[in-house]
C-alpha positions as CSV (number, residue, x, y, z in Angstrom):
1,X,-50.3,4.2,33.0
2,X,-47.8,6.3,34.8
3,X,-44.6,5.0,33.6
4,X,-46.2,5.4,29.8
5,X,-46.9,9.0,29.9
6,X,-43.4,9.2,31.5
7,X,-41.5,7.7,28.6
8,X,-44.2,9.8,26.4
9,X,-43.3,13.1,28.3
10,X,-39.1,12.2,28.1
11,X,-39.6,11.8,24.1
12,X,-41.6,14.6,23.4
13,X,-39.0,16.8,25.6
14,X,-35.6,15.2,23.8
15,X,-37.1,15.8,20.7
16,X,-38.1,19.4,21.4
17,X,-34.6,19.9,22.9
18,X,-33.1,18.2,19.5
19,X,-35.3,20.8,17.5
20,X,-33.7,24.0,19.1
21,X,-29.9,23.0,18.3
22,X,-28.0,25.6,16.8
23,X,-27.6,25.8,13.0
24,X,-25.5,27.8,11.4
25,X,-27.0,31.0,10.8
26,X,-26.9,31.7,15.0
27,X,-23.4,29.5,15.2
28,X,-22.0,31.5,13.2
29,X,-23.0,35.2,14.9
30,X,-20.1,37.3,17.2
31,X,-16.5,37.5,16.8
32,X,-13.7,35.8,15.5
33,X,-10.3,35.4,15.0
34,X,-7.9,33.9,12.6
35,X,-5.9,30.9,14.2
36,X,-1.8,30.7,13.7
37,X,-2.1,34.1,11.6
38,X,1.1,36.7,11.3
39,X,-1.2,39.4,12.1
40,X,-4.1,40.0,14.1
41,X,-7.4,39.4,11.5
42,X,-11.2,39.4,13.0
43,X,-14.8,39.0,11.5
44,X,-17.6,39.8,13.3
45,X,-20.9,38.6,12.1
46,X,-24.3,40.3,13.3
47,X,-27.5,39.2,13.4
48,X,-29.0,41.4,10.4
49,X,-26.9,40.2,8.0
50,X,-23.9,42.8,8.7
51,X,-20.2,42.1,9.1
52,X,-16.9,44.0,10.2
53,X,-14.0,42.4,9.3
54,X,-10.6,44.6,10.9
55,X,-7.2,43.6,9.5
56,X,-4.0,45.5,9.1
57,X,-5.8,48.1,11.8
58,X,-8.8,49.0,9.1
59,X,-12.4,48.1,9.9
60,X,-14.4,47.3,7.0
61,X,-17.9,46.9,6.7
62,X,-19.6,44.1,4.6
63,X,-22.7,42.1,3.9
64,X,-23.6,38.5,4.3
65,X,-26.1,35.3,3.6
66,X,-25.2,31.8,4.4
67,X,-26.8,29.7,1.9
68,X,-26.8,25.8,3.1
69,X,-23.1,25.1,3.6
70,X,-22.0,28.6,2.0
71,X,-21.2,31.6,2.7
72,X,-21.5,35.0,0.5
73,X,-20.4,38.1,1.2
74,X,-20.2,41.0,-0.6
75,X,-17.5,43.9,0.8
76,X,-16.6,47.3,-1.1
77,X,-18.5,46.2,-4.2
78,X,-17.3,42.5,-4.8
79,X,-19.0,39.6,-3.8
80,X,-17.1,36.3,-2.8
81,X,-18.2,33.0,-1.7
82,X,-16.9,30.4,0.3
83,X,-17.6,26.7,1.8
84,X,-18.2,27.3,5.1
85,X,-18.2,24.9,8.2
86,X,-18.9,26.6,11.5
87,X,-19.1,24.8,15.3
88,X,-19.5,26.7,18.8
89,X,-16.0,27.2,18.5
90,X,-14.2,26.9,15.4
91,X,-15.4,28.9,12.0
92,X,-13.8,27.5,8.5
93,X,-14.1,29.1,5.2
94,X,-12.9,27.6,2.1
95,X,-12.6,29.4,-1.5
96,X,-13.1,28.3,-4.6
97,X,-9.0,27.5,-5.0
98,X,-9.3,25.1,-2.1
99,X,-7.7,27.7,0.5
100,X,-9.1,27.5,3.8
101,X,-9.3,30.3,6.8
102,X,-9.6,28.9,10.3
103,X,-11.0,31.5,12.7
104,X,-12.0,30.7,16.6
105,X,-14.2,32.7,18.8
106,X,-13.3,35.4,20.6
């Protein structure tokens, strides 16, 4: 009876461990670089749906969803979206004309 309620206990627990993964919406939170870039570009993603994105020495703010596997953000007015794929440590965004931006974590 032991060894059942054993195996029963390990399932239950890899399962509940399996449930809690990260998904996107926390993966994608903090800050960011862009990798092999000629000059210094971040993104910072909050939890409330706020983003500051600093390039050329200019911080601007901006406003974002993710949306399945995209990702929608709307900054001084004009809303863009892009295919988004985002790990632990790597962030990738892809437009509409195929280009893709790979950012890591900073």
């Amino acid at each position: 009876m032991n060894a059942k309620l054993s195996i029963v206990l390990i399932v239950c627990v890899a399962l509940f461990v399996s449930a809690c993964s990260a998904g996107p919406q926390t993966l994608i939170l903090g800050k960011w670089e862009v990798e092999n870039a000629p000059l210094k570009m971040t993104a910072e993603f909050s939890r409330d749906g706020t983003a500051k994105i600093t390039m050329f020495g200019q911080t601007l703010q901006a406003m974002y969803k993710l949306d399945a596997d995209q990702l929608v953000w709307t900054m001084n007015g004009t809303t863009t979206k892009s295919k988004v794929n985002v790990t632990a440590t790597e962030l990738e965004l892809t437009d509409d004309a195929n280009r893709t931006i790979k950012y890591k974590r900073k």
